[in-house]
C-alpha positions in Angstrom: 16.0 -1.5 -12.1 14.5 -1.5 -8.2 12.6 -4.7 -7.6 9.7 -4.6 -5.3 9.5 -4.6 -2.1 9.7 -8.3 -0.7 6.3 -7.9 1.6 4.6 -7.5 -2.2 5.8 -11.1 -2.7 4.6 -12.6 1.2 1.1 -10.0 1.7 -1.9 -10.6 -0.5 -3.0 -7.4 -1.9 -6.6 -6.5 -1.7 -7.8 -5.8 -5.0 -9.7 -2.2 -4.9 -8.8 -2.7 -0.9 -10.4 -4.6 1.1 -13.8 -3.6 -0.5 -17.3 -4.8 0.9 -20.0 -2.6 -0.1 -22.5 -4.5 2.2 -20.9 -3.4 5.1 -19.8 -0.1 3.7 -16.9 -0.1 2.4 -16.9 0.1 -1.5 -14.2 -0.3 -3.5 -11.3 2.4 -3.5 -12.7 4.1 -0.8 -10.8 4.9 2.6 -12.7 2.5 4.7 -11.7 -0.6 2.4 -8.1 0.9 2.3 -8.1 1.3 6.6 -10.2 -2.1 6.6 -7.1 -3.8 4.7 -4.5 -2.1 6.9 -6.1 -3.5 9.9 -6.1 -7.0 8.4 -2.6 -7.0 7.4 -3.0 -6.8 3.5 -1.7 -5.4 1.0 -3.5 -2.8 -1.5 -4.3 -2.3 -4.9 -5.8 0.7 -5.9 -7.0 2.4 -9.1 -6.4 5.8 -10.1 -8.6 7.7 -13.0 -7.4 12.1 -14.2 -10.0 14.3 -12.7 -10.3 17.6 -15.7 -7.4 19.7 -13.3 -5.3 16.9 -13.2 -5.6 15.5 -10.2 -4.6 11.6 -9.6 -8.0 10.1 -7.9 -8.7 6.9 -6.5 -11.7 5.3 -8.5 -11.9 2.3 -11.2 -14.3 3.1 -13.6 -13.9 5.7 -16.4 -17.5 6.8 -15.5 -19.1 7.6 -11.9 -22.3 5.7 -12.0 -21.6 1.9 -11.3 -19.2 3.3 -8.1 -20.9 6.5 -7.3 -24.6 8.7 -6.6 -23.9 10.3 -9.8 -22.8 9.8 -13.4 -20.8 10.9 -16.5 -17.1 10.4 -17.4 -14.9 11.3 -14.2 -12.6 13.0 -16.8 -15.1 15.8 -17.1 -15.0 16.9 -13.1 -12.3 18.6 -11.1 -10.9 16.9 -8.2 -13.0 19.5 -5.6 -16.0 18.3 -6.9 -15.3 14.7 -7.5 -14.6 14.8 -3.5 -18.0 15.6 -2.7 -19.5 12.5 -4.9 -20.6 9.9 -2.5 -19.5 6.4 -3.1 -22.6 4.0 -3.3 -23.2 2.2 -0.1 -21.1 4.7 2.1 -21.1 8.4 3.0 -17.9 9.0 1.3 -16.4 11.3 -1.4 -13.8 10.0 -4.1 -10.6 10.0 -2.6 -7.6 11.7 -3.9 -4.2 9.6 -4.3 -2.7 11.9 -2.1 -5.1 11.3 0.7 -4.8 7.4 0.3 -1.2 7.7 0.0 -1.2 9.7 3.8 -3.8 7.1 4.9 -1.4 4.3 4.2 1.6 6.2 5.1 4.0 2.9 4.1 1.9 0.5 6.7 1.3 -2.0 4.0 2.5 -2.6 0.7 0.6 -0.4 -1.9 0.2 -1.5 -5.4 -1.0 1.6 -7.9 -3.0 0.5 -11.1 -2.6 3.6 -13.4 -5.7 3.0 -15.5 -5.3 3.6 -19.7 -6.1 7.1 -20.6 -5.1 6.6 -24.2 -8.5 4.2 -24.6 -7.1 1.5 -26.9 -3.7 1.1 -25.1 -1.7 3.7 -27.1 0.5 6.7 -26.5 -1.7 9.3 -25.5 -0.9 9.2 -22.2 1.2 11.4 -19.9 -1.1 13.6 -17.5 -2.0 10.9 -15.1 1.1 9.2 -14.7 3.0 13.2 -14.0 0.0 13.0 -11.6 1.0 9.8 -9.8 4.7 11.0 -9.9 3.8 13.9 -7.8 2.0 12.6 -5.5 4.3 9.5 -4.8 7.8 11.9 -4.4 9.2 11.3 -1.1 6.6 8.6 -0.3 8.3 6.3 2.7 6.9 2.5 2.3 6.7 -0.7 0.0 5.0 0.8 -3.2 4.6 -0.1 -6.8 2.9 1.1 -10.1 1.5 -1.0 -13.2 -0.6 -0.5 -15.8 -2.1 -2.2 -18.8 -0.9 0.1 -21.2 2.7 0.0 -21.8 3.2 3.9 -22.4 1.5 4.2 -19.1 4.6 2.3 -17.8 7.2 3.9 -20.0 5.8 7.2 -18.9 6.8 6.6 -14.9 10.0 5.3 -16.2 10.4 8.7 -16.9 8.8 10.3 -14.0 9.4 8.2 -11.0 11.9 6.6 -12.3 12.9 4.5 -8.8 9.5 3.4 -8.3 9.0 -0.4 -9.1 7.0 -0.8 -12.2 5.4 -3.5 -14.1 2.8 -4.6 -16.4 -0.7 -5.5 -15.9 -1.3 -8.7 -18.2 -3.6 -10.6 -20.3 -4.9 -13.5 -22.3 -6.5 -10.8 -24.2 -9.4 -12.5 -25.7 -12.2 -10.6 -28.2 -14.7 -11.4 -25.5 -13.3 -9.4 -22.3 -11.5 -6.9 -24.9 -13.9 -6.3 -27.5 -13.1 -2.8 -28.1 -9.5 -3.1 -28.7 -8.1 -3.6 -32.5 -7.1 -7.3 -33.2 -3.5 -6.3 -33.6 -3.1 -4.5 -30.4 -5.0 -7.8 -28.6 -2.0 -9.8 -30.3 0.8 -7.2 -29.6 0.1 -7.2 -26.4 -0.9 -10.8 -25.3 2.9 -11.6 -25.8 4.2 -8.7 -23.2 7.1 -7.7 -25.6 7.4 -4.3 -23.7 8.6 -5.9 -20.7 12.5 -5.0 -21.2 12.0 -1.9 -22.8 9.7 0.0 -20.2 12.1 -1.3 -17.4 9.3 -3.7 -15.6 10.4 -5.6 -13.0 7.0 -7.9 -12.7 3.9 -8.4 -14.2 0.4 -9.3 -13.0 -1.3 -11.4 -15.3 -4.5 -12.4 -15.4 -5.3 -15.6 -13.1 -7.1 -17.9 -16.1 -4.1 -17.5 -18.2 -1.5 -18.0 -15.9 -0.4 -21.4 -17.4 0.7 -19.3 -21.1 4.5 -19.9 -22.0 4.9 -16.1 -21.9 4.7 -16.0 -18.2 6.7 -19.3 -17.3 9.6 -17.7 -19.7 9.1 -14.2 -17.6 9.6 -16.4 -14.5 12.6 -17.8 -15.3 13.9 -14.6 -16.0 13.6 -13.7 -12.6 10.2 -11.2 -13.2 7.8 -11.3 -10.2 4.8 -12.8 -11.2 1.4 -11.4 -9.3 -1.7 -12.4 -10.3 -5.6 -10.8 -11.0 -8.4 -11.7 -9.3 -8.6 -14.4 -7.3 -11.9 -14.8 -5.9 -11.7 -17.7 -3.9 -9.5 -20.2 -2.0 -9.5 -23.0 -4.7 -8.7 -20.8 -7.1 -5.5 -19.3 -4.6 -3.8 -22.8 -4.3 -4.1 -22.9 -7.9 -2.9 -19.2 -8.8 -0.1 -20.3 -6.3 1.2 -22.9 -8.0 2.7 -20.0 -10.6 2.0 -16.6 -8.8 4.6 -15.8 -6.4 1.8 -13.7 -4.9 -2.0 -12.9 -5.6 -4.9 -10.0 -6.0 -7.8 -11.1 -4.2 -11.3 -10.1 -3.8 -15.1 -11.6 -2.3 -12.9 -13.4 0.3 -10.5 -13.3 3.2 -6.9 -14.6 1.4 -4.6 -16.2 4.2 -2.1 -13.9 5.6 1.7 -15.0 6.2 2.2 -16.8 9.6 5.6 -15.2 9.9 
């Protein structure tokens, strides 16, 4: 199992990069991403299947919170999803593959490979053979995740050197209200840790106190966190997270 990259543990990762959309840089677009690089930080990132298979860089499952249009990014090719301007900029959706050349191993880059199953199950498998091609050969600190176990399984499979871990939860009815009760359950104990070959999690920062992750700790798991939106809530995060996600403000970078 490949651990990450230790500048994952000492670089805050910018969570959708270093996104500002009053000063226009939305989230997941290229000038967050070169915004963080000039600042030092790391970057998250989220990556959606455009219909030809192409891994882009976007968030949501449907264009119109992010972008000047609307409907289910699933249903546009990659061409055209390039020429949909992000809100508050003059920029298309970016491809992985252009982010990944943008980068180019400057920072550590942290890839969220968002569920295309929609309630966490195994109907995955075109994104993450996405991912995997576009990541081959890629020099620098990088790492996938994903809430959905399979997603995880499936880059075992496909990139299989590529540090991997699980995005994590408390998993409460209110913030998952379409997923069954069982699978909230299942998966609020992270049993596919082992089995997927995860060498971290990132768990979400309210719940970071749950045995789960203190026993995950102790068994040597790197323990990042999601979304720390302040610096209160950083020295708290800190006191478990060996390293945090941060958004809405400037996290303190390393002094050495």
């Amino acid at each position: 199992m490949n651990r990450l990259d230790p500048s994952f543990l000492r670089q805050p990762l910018a969570h959708r990069a270093l996104h500002d959309v009053k000063d226009a840089r939305p989230e997941n677009s290229r000038a967050a991403i070169k915004a963080a690089i000039e600042a030092g930080y790391g970057i998250e990132i989220d990556v959606q299947l455009s219909s030809d298979g192409a891994a882009m860089v976007f968030h949501d499952y449907d264009l119109k919170r992010l972008a000047k249009d609307s409907g289910p990014i699933q249903q546009r090719s990659g061409v055209d999803l390039g020429r949909v301007i992000l809100r508050g900029s003059d920029e298309g959706i970016p491809t992985l593959a252009e982010v990944l050349a943008l980068v180019a191993g400057g920072v550590p880059l942290m890839i969220e490979i968002k569920d295309q199953d929609g309630i966490m199950g195994a109907n995955v498998g075109r994104l993450e053979q996405a991912v995997a091609r576009d990541i081959e050969g890629y020099q620098g600190p990088l790492g996938v995740m994903s809430f959905n176990p399979h997603s995880v399984q499936q880059m075992a499979i496909h990139a299989p050197l590529v540090p991997r871990g699980i995005v994590t939860s408390a998993y409460t009815a209110e913030d998952w209200p379409l997923l069954p009760k069982g699978t909230r359950n299942r998966l609020r104990e992270i049993p596919d840790f082992d089995s997927v070959g995860a060498c971290f999690i990132s768990h979400e920062i309210e719940d970071l106190g749950a045995p789960r992750v203190a026993d995950l700790k102790a068994r040597g798991a790197d323990v990042l966190c999601w979304t720390v939106k302040s610096e209160v809530q950083e020295i708290r995060a800190r006191k478990v997270a060996d390293n945090i996600t941060f958004e809405q403000y400037l996290a303190k970078l390393p002094t050495s």
